[in-house]
N, C-alpha and C positions, 0 to 999 in steps of 0.2 A: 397030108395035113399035119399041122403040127401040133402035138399031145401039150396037152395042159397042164400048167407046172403044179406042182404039187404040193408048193405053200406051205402057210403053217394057221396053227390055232393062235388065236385073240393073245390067251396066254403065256404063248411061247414071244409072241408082239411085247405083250406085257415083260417081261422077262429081259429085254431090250432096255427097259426103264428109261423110255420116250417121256417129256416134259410134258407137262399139260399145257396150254395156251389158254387166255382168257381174254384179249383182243384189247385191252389197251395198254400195253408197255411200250408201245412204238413202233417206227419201220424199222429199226435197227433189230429190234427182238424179235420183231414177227419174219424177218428174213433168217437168223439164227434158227428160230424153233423151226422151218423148214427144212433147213440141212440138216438139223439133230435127228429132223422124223424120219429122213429120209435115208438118214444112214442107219436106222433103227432098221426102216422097210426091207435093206442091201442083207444087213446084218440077221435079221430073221427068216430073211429069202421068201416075203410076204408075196403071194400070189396078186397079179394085176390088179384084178376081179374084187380082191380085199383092200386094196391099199387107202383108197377113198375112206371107205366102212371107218376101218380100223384108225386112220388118222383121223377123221374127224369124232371119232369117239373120246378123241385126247381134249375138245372146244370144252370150255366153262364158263359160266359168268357171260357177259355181252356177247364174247363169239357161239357162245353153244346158244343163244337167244337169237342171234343172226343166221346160225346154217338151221335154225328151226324153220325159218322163214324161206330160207333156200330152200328145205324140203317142203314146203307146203307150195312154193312157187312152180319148182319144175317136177317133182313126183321122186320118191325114194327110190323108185326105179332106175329114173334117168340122171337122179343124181348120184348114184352111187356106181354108174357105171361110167362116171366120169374115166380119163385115164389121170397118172398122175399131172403132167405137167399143165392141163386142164385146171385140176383143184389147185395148185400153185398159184397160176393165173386169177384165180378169182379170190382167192386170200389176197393174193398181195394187192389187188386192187383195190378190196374193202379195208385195209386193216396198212396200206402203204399210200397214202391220198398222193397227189400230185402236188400238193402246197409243203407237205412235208419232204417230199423229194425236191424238192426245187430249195427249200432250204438247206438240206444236205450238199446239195450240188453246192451249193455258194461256201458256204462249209468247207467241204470238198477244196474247192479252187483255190480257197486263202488258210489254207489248213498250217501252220508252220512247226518247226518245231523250238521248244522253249527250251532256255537252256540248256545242259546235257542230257535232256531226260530223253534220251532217245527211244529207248522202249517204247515209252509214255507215246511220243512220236507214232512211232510205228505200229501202234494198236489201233488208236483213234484215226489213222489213215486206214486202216483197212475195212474200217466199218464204215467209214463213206463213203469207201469205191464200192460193198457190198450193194448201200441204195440205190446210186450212180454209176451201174457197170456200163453204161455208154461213155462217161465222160474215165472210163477206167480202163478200155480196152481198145485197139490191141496192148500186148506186152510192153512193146517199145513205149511205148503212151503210159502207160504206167511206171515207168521207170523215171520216166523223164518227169512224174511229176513228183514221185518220189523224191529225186532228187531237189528237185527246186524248194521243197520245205526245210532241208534239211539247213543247219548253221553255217554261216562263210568259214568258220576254221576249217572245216571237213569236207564242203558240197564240189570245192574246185577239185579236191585230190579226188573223193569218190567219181567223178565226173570225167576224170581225167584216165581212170582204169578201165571203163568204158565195159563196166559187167553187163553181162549179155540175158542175166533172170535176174525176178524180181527176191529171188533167194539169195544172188549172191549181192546184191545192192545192199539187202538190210543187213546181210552180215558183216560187210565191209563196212559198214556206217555202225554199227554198234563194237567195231574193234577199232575204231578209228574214237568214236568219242571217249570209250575207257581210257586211250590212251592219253586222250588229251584232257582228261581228269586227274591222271596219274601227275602227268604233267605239270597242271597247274598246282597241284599238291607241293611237289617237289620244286617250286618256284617259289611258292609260298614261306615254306621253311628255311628257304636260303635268306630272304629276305627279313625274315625275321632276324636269326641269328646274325645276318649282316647289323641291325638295328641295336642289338641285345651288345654284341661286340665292341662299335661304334658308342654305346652308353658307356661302357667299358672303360671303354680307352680315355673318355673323357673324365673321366671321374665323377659321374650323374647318379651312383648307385643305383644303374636301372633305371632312370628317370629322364623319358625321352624327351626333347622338346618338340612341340606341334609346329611346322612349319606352314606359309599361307593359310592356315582356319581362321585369319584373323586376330588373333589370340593378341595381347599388347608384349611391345618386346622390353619391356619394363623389367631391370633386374629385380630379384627378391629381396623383400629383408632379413637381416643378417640375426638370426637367432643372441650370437652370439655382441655385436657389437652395434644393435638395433640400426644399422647405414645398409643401403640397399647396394650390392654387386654380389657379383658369379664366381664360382670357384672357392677357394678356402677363404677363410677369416685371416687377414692378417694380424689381428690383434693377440697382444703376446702374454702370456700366462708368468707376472711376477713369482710366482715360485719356484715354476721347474726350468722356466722361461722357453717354453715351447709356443709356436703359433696354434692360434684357432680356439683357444679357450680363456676366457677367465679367471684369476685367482680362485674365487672362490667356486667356479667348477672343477677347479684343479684336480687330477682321480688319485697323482699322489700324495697330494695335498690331505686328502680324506680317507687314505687307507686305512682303516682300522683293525690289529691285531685282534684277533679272539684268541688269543691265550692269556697276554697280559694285560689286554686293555689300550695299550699306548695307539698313537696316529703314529705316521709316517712310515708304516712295513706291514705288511700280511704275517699268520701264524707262521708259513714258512720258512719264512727269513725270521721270524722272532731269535733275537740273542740268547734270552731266557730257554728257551726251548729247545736250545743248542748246547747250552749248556746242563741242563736233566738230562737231555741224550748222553750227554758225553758221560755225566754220571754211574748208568745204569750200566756202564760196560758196553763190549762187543755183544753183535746181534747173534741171539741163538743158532745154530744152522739149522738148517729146513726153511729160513725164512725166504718168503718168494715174493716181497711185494716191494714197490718200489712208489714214491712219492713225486707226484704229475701235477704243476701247475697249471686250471683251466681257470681262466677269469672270462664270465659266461657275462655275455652283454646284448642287449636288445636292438635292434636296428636304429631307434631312436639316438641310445646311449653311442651306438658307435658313430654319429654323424657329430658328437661332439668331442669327441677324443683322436688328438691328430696322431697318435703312432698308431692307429690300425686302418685302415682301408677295407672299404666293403663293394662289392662287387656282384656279376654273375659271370658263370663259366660251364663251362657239360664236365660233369660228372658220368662217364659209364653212358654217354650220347644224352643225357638228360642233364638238361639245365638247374642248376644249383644256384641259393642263394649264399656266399661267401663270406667270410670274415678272416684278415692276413692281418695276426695278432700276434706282435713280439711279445709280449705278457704270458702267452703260452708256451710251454716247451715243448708239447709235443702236439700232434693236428688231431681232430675230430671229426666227428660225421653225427649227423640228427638220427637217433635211432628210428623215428618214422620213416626217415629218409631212406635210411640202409635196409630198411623192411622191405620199402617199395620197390628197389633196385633188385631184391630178390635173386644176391649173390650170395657163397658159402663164406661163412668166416671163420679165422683160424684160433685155436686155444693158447692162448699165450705160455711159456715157459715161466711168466713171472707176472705176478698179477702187480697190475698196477693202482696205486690209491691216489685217486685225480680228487685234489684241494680247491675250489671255488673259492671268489672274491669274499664271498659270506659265513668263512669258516668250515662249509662243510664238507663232506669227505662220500667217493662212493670209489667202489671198487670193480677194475674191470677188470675182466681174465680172456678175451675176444679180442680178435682185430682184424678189419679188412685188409688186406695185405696187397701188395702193391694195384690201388685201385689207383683209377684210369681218368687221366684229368687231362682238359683239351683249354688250352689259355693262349688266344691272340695266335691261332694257327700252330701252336708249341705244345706238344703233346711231352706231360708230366707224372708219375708216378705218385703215388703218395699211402704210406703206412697210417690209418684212420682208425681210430679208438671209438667207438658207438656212445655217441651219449644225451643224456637229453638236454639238447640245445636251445634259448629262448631269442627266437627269429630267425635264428640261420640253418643251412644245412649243413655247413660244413665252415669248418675253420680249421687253418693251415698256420702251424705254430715255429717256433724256432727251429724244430727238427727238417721241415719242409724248406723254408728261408734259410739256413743255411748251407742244406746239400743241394740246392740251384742256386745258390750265390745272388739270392734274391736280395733287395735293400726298400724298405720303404720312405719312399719319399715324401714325405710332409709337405714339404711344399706347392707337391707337384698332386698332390693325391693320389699317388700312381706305386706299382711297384713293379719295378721292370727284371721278370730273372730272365737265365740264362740257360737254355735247354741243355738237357745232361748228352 
């Protein structure tokens, strides 16, 4: 005869920290809180004879109102000497109806998966083959219906490996859809920077055109020469006689010295101020600073001045808004910009004093040193002074234009260098 196992106390059950049930979360939950009890029952090594007792001490609310009835129906005797798979059978009958199953099932049969969200997939498959384990078993059966939810990118190749569990089916289908997320990422990005590039080369400063939306293919009007067409102004600037602007937009037309007041030259170039220089003698030695033209222009202002060109390009793999400014002598970088990039920068030997169109003066002793510029598949170097820039991130001055044998073209919008 076989000895009687030896079980455990309520307590030790309790110590399991088995869920309570209260009979209306549904068939999905009321099959769950069965396994949880049930591994509770494995796990405190609950004798036969308790397992009833003790599980149904977990009901509340509607279910403990229900097995109250139960016991007053068949007697606490012979309901408590249920065995387990008995008390299962009669939960899930009360508390899993047949209209709720049969909804699962349908469920179940058209179950798909949406996008990439595979996981997502393969959670909510699994809790309707729970309901519907007829329409979920055997293995093979479940494989195959696994499969048939899954997306056309992945369902032929997983189908085509022909995994033999339903372990290695969802692993293959969750390393197949990352992949082909990675994928479309990296499709994604080409095709932009193809777009950004393409803007580029046109001379659009970034500014795509909508192709089939609709959209009218009416050129714009011309800021400049109120007539509608694309590409530059031809209209030519009586004073410096350049294209694309008018006299009285002219920039050298309206340069205004802040030393002596006159038009037509910046303090830089002031004659008077060349000559005090000259005055005062040679410079002390120790002196470490040297004088840097930056004429700082808005994106507006540079769509109407034809020697500079504005653009975008990668900067350090991160796209940058540009300005190729013969007016400067030597190139820039937006110090937000140069923040973000979260590269080291070097102490200059000689601090330089950068003069703006506006008279004023700041002083840098920093510089990015051969930072990393990708233009039109030409991958370019450039020495970048930090500074704060109004629109752009970066502007590329005569020191950059001359050591690539770059030229800007006005006519063309364009500036075509020459990789070193």
């Amino acid at each position: 005869m076989k000895a009687a196992t030896p079980g455990c106390t309520y307590k030790e059950f309790l110590a399991c920290k088995p869920a309570e049930f209260a009979g209306n979360e549904g068939a999905t939950a009321t099959l769950q809180w069965l396994e949880k009890t049930e591994a509770a029952i494995a796990i405190s090594k609950c004798a036969e004879e308790d397992q009833v007792m003790y599980a149904s001490n977990l009901f509340k609310e509607g279910a403990l109102e229900w097995w109250n009835t139960v016991l007053q129906a068949k007697g606490r005797r012979v309901a408590y000497a249920m065995n387990w798979e008995e008390f299962k059978s009669l939960v899930e009958r009360k508390f899993c109806p047949e209209y709720e199953k049969e909804q699962m099932a349908n469920k179940f049969l058209s179950h798909r998966m949406i996008g990439v969200d595979c996981r997502g997939y393969t959670s909510t498959f699994f809790e309707y083959a729970r309901v519907v384990p007829t329409l979920a078993s055997p293995e093979p059966v479940l494989i195959s219906r696994y499969i048939w939810g899954l997306i056309g990118e992945i369902r032929n190749i997983v189908k085509a490996a022909r995994p033999r569990t339903i372990d290695d089916v969802v692993e293959l289908a969750n390393t197949l859809t990352d992949e082909l997320v990675r994928t479309r990422e990296e499709d994604r990005k080409k095709e932009l920077a193809q777009k950004i590039t393409q803007g580029f080369r046109t001379g659009n400063n970034n500014r795509f055109k909508s192709r089939g939306t609709g959209q009218s293919s009416s050129p714009p009007v011309c800021r400049n020469c109120n007539k509608k067409h694309y590409g530059q102004c031809n209209i030519v600037c009586n004073f410096c006689k350049a294209r694309g602007h008018r006299e009285e937009d002219c920039r050298k037309k309206t340069r205004i010295c802040y030393n002596c007041g006159e038009t037509g030259h910046i303090k830089p170039d002031c004659p008077k101020l060349v000559k005090t220089t000259d005055n005062k003698g040679k410079p002390t030695e120790g002196t470490t600073k040297k004088n840097v033209r930056a004429f700082q222009l808005t994106t507006q202002e540079a769509e109407l001045i034809p020697d500079v060109i504005a653009g975008t390009f990668l900067v350090h793999n991160v796209y940058a808004k540009a300005l190729f400014d013969s007016g400067a002598n030597q190139s820039f970088i937006n110090t937000p910009f140069c923040q973000a990039l979260n590269l080291p920068l070097t102490t200059l030997r000689q601090i330089f004093t950068v003069e703006t169109a506006d008279g004023s003066s700041v002083d840098i002793d920093k510089v990015l040193q051969e930072g990393k510029i990708e233009l039109l598949g030409h991958k370019f170097s450039a020495n970048l002074l930090p500074i704060n820039l109004a629109g752009f991130d970066v502007v590329l001055g005569m020191d950059w234009l001359i050591a690539n044998h770059a030229r800007i073209l006005c006519d063309k919008n364009s500036v075509p260098p020459q990789e070193k």
